[in-house]
Each structure stands twice: as C-alpha cells, then as structure tokens.
C-alpha positions as CSV (number, residue, x, y, z in Angstrom):
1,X,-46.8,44.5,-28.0
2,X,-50.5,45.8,-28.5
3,X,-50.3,45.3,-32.3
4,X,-52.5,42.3,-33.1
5,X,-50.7,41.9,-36.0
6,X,-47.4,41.4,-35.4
7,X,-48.2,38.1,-33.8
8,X,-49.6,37.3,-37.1
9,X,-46.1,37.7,-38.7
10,X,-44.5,36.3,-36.6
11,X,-46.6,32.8,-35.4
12,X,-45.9,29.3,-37.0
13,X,-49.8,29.1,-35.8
14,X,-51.2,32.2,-36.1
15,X,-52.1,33.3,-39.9
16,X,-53.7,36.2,-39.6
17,X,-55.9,38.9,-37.6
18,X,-58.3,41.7,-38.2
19,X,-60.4,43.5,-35.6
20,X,-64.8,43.3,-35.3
21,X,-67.1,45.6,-34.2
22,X,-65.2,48.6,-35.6
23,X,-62.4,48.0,-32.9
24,X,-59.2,49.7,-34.9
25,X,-56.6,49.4,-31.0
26,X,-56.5,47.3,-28.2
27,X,-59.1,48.4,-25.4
28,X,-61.0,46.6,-22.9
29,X,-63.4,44.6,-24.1
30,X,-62.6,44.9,-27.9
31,X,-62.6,42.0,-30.0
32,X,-60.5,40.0,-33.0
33,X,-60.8,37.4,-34.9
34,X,-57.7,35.4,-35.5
35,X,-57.4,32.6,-38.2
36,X,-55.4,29.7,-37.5
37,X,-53.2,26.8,-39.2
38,X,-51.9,23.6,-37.6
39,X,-50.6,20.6,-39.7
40,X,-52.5,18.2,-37.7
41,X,-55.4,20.5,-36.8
42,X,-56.1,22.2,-40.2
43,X,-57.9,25.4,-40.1
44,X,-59.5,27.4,-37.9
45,X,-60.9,30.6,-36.9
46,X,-61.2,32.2,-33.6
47,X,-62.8,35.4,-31.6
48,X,-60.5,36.8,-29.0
49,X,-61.7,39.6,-26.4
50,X,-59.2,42.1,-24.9
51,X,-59.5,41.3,-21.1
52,X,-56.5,44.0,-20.1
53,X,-54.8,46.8,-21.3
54,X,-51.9,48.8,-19.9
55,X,-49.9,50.3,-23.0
56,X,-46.9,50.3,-21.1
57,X,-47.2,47.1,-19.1
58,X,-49.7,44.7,-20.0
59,X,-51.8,43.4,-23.1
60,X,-54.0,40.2,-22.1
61,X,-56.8,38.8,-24.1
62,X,-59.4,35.5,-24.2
63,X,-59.6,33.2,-27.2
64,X,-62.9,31.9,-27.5
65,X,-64.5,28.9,-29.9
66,X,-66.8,31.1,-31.5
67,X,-67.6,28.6,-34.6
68,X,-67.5,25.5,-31.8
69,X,-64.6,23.9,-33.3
70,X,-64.2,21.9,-30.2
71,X,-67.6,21.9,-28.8
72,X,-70.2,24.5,-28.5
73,X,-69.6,27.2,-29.9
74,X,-69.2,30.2,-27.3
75,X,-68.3,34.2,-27.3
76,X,-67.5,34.0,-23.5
77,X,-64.3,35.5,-22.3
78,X,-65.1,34.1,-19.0
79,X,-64.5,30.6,-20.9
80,X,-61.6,30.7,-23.0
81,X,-59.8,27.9,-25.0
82,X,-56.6,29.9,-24.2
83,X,-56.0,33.2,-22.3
84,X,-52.9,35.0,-23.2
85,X,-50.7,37.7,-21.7
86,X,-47.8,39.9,-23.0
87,X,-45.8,41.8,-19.7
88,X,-43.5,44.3,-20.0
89,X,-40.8,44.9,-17.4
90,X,-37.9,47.3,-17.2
91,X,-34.7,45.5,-16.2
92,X,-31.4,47.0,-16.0
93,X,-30.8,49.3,-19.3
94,X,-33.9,47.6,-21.2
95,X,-37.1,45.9,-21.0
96,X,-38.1,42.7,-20.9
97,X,-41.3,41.4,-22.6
98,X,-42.9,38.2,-21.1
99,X,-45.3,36.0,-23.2
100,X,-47.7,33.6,-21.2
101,X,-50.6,31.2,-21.8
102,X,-53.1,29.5,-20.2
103,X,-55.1,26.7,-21.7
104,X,-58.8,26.3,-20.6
105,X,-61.2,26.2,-19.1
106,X,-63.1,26.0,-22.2
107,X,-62.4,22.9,-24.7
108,X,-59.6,23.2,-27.4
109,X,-57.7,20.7,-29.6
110,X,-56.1,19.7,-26.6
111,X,-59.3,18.5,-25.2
112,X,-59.8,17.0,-28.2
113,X,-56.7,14.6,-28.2
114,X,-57.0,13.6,-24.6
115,X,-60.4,12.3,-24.7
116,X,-59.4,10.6,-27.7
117,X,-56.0,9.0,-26.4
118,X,-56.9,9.1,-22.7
119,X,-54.0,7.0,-21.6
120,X,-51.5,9.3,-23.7
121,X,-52.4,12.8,-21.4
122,X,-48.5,13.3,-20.4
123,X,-47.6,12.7,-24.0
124,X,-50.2,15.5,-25.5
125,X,-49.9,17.9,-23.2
126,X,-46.1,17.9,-23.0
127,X,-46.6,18.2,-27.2
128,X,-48.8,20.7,-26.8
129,X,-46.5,23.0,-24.5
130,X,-43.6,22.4,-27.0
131,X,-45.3,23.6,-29.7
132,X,-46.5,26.5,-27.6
133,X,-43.1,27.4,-26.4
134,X,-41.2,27.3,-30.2
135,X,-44.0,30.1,-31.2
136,X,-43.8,32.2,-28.7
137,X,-39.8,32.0,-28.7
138,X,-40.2,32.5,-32.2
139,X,-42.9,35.6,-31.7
140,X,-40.6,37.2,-28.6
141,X,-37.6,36.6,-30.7
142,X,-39.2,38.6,-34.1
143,X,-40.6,41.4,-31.8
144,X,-36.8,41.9,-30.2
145,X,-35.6,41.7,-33.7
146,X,-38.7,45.1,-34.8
147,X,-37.7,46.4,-31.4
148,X,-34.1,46.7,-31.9
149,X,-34.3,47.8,-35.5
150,X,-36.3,50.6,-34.9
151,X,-33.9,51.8,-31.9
C-alpha cells in the first residue's frame, strides 16, 4: 500500500508518479509529484507530502496545488486540496485495506465548480464523491487482485 505507483496503475485519474528530492520510499515528510487526467478538468500536476507512515498500518499523504491550478499556488501540507489515507486492518483470516479522502481546506476543482454554479453545490459535490468512490473501488479492487496473486 506504500508503493506510489500502484495507484498510478490502477486510477481512472491518476496517470502517473515519481518521487522529488531524492525521496526513493514513503517516509515522513517525503514528497511526489503526481500527474493528473480528468475529461472535464484536462491536465494537471500535483506535489503530494507523506504526512504518516506505519508500513504495517497506515500510509497518509497531502496533495498540494503546487503550480496554483486552482489558486495560488502552495507547497503547504498544512493546506491540502485533498488529504488521503490508506488503513490496514486484520480481520478474521485476512486484512482489510481502507482508502479515504478528504477534500480541502485548500482550493481544488471542486472549488472551482461551486463558485462557478453556486446554486448547483449538492449536484457537484455528490459528482464529485462518485467519481471519487469508482477510483478508489477500482484502485482497492486492483490492489486485492496484486495482493492475491502474489499469495
């Protein structure tokens, strides 16, 4: 679950990943860069920083705007356009793997389409969180799939 990559494969969203500052593993404070494709949002690059590490339990990390796609442009973990979490959790004769995000504080495509359809909030964040939901089903179902091939 600590393999930037495999998100990469994986993601409808998600293209493709590659560590800075000579980061080659997930620690504390290490940072990717992860380039992005949306239909209706085109292209786009972001910087994520590793905010937790627990190679047995946890892998969380911040997405910032670094280019200021959606406003200024910002390296601030402490400001993220998404924060995301992978958990794992033994249960019963296995493990489960838990995949969460959390949009904002810091401005994103959502942001975008609310202040420009104001009166259609509901509508764009209930899209939003579908879209969300299909890739991470689709990312959690590709991982099981790695997972149980290499048993």
């Amino acid at each position: 679950m600590t393999d930037i990559r495999l998100p990469a494969r994986l993601s409808p969203e998600l293209q493709r990943v590659a560590w800075l500052d000579g980061a080659d593993r997930p620690l504390v404070g290490a940072r990717f860069e992860g380039y992005n494709h949306h239909a209706r949002l085109g292209e786009w690059r972001t910087v994520s920083h590793v905010v937790e590490v627990d190679e047995q339990r946890v892998f969380a990390w911040a997405v910032t705007d670094a280019d200021g796609r959606y406003g200024e442009p910002t390296l601030d973990p402490a400001k993220p356009m998404a924060s995301w979490r992978y958990e794992l959790e033994a249960e019963g004769g296995g493990t489960r793997l838990r995949q969460s995000v959390l949009i904002g504080p810091g401005r994103s495509g959502v942001t975008l389409a609310m202040e420009r359809w104001p009166d259609r909030e509901e509508e764009v964040i209930a899209f939003r969180l579908k879209e969300l939901r299909a890739g991470m089903e689709a990312t959690l179902c590709g991982i099981k799939g790695f997972a149980e091939d290499s048993s």
